[in-house]
C-alpha positions, 0 to 999 in steps of 0.5 A: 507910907505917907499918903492917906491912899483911903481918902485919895482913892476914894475920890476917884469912886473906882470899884475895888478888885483883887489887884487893885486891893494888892496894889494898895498893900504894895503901897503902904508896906512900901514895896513901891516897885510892886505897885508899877509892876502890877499897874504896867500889867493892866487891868480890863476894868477901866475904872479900876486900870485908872485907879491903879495908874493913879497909885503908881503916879504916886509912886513914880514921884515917891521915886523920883521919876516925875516925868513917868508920874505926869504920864500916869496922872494924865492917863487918869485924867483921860478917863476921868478929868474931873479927877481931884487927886489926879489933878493935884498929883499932875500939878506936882508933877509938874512942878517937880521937872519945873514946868511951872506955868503948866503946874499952875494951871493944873492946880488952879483948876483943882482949886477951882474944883475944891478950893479947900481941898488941902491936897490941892492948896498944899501943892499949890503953895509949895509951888509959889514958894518954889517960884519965888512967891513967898508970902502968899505960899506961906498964907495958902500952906497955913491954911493947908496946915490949919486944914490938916495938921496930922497930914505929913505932905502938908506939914512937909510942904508947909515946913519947906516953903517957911525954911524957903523963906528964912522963917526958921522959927515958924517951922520950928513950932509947925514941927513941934506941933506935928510931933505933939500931934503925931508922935510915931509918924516917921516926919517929925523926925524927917522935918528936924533932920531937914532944919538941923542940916540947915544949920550945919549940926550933922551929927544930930541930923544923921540921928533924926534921920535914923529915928524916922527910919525907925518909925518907917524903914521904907521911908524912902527919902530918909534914905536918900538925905542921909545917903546925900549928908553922909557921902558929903561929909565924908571928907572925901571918904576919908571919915570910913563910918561916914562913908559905909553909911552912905553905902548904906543908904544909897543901896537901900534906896535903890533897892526901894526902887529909887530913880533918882538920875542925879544920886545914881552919878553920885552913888556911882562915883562912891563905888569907885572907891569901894574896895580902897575904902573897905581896905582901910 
């Protein structure tokens, strides 16, 4: 997965146990609706129930559920509110159901806490690039970046607040570095999949998308855009390839544990016309 879950965890200076240790594995093979499972389990140690909540914040965003995260992250930050991780991740959890004015006060007391910690600074300028802030995103994700080049959030983040702000260029020469920097890591490839959609080459976006899903299998967002460009350009499920690979896509996003409300409504419109299309 895309996280650095032994710098985050380690923050919160939680005891590692059995289903802790499970729950982490879980994690980085991508079998995300095992970590849930194990962390709606509980634990009779607090320290490690709140480490485990805090792996499944991560991983109900990864889902698409930033509501459920936000419950998750504030559970965490019950018991431990100087928490940095969990901070950042109720921050971004917060930004993802637009609640900005409360995600800004999350972020700015991690900020407070650590002013150049870069999980903080990167979810922090995403959201002032969100709300419209342009310049001062791009300054605070650039130190992000400066920080911490090989970080794939960051880069992702950074990526999205300067295609946010028409600095096409820029993001260009961010993603050729991550490349240079990392050039297995499923992002890269993810990034100029994200710029090439954005100039309408498709086909070479479809293609990015499938290497970074070469790199990662799980990696749940590939599956997602790619299920999203390729029922968009169907043509009205009249390009059948086009098609059956967005069945694809949707099938092994969903089977990743995916919970995304608005691309289950278009999955389900699709399968509407399954069996025509099959028939052709």
């Amino acid at each position: 997965m895309l996280l650095k879950l032994s710098s985050l965890l380690a923050t919160l200076s939680l005891s590692i146990g059995t289903k802790l240790e499970e729950a982490t594995r879980a994690f980085e093979i991508g079998e995300l609706p095992r970590v849930l499972e194990l962390a709606k389990a509980g634990c009779p140690d607090e320290l490690e129930g709140a480490r485990l909540n805090y792996l499944a914040g991560e991983v109900e965003l990864l889902l698409g559920a930033p509501a459920e995260a936000e419950a998750l992250f504030r559970a965490v930050l019950a018991k431990r509110p100087k928490a940095l991780p969990a901070q950042v991740g109720l921050g971004r959890a917060l930004t993802a159901q637009a609640k900005f004015d409360e995600a800004g006060k999350a972020l700015e007391a991690a900020l407070g806490s650590d002013a150049k910690d870069v999980g903080a600074l990167s979810a922090h300028g995403l959201l002032l690039s969100i709300t419209g802030q342009s310049e001062k995103a791009c300054q605070e994700l650039r130190q992000a970046f400066e920080l911490d080049p090989k970080g794939a959030l960051t880069v992702r983040a950074y990526v999205e607040a300067l295609l946010r702000a028409d600095e096409n260029p820029s993001a260009a020469e961010v993603i050729e570095a991550f490349i240079a920097a990392r050039p297995k890591h499923p992002m890269g490839p993810f990034l100029l999949a994200w710029t090439l959609e954005r100039d309408g080459e498709d086909a070479q976006a479809i293609e990015r998308y499938q290497e970074a899903l070469t790199n990662d299998p799980n990696f749940i967002d590939a599956h997602k855009n790619l299920a999203i460009l390729c029922h968009t350009l169907s043509k009205t499920y009249q390009d059948k390839a086009r098609t059956l690979l967005a069945f694809e896509h949707y099938e092994r996003y969903f089977a990743l544990g995916g919970k995304d409300q608005e691309l289950r409504t278009m999955y389900a419109d699709l399968l509407k016309f399954k069996g025509q299309i099959l028939g052709q």
